[in-house]
C-alpha positions, 0 to 999 in steps of 0.5 A: 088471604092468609098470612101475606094478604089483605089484613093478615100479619105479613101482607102489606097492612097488617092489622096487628103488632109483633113483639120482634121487628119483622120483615119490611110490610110487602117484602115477605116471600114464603115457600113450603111444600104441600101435602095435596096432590095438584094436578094442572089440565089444560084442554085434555091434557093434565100438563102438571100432577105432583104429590110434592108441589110447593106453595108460594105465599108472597105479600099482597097476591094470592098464593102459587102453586110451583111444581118440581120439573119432573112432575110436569110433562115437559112435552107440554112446554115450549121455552120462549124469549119472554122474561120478567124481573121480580124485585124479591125473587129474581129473573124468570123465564117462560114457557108456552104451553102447548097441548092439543089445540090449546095454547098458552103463550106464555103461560108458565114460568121458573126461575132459573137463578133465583136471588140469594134472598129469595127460598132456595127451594125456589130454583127450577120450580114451575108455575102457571097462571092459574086463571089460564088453564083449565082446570086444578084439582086439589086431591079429587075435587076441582078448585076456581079463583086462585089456590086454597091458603092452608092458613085462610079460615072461615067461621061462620057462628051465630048470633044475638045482637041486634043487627041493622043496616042503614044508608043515608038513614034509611033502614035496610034490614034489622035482625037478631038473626044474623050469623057472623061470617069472619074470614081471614084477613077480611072485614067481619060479614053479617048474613041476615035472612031474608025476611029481616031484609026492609030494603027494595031488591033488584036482581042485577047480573053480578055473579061472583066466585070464591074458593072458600064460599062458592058462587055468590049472585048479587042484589041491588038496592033501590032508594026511596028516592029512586036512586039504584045502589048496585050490587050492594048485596050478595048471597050464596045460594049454595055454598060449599059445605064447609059454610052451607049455614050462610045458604040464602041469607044476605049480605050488605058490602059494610064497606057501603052501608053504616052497621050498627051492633047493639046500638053502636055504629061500625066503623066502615072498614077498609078493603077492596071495596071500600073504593068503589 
């Protein structure tokens, strides 16, 4: 999430103020270098390895990785025909990836005159697309979904409010045992014990990743009326140790449910989610 997505200062819906006039909401592009070693495998082959990679962060999409020419096995590339236009980088051109019996068509780009407003570092750089290949490794440790933003946080603290969950006022869950989970760019998130859950659980098949949090499988919810909310609730039974305190617990989309703190009902926020 960081700087450029969902609520964060530069994505296309900021949820502060500046005291200066900043760049027009979805125009920003941020280029910088990474300290992490990154690495690319596609099939047995790692197609990329640099200790100098760069980090593109740009309004509304995930960050890229990019790579310098010369860290990326230029054996492994095959220059096609395709070519894309992005109103705030330039042309691109592309390559197919090609190693062993994997093939990527497509798979890579660069931009070879990027526009005078675009980073400048940005010309010759090589990117991929992330859900294409096999495996990334940031350091030692392999990484999923999409690049772990070195300005995306997550806190997950405790606390004493009373925390219930309500639909068409009916009760789901009440607790003074929830922990806050507040995320980067992303509505505050309440993870309640199990046993402080009311509601009728159904497993559903849902399963879901994140790069911050680990895999999350899903519950619905059935209604005293018979009616199935689906995967209205998800759960982390083994997160990633950065937020291991979360492991069990349960939490309800809050853009689905009504959410009362203390007494005062939450405003539903807006995300993603908010639309399905």
């Amino acid at each position: 999430m960081g700087l450029t997505y969902g609520s964060a200062p530069f994505s296309r819906s900021p949820a502060g103020a500046f005291n200066f006039e900043p760049p027009p909401a979805g125009t920003v592009v941020y280029l910088e270098p990474t300290p992490r070693r990154i690495r690319a495998i596609v099939g047995d082959e790692t197609v990329a390895d640099s200790r100098a990679a760069y980090l593109l962060h740009e309004s509304g999409l995930q960050p890229v990785y990019y790579f310098p020419p010369a860290d990326v096995g230029s054996e492994f590339l095959e220059p096609t025909d395709h070519h894309t236009h992005c109103p705030k980088k330039g042309d691109a051109s592309y390559y197919t990836v090609r190693a062993g019996e994997r093939v990527i068509e497509n798979g890579a780009w660069y931009y070879p005159q990027p526009l005078p407003s675009a980073p400048v570092a940005l010309k010759g750089l090589i990117a991929f697309y992330f859900d294409r290949v096999d495996r990334w490794l940031e350091e030692a440790e392999e990484i999923g979904v999409h690049p772990r933003d070195p300005y995306h946080r997550v806190d997950v603290i405790g606390s004493d409010r009373r925390v219930r969950v309500l639909l068409e006022g009916e009760v789901l869950a009440d607790t003074r045992d929830a922990l806050g989970l507040f995320e980067t760019g992303l509505p505050a998130r309440w993870y309640i014990p199990e046993h402080d859950v009311l509601a009728q659980l159904e497993p559903s098949q849902t399963v879901t990743h994140c790069p911050y949090k680990g895999r999350a499988s899903y519950h619905s919810v059935r209604l005293p009326d018979g009616r199935l909310e689906d995967d209205l609730i998800w759960c982390y039974a083994n997160p990633l140790p950065e937020v291991g305190r979360i492991a069990g617990r349960l939490c309800f989309f809050g853009e689905r449910v009504d959410l009362e703190l203390d007494g005062q009902v939450q405003e539903r926020p807006e995300s993603p989610w908010s639309r399905r």
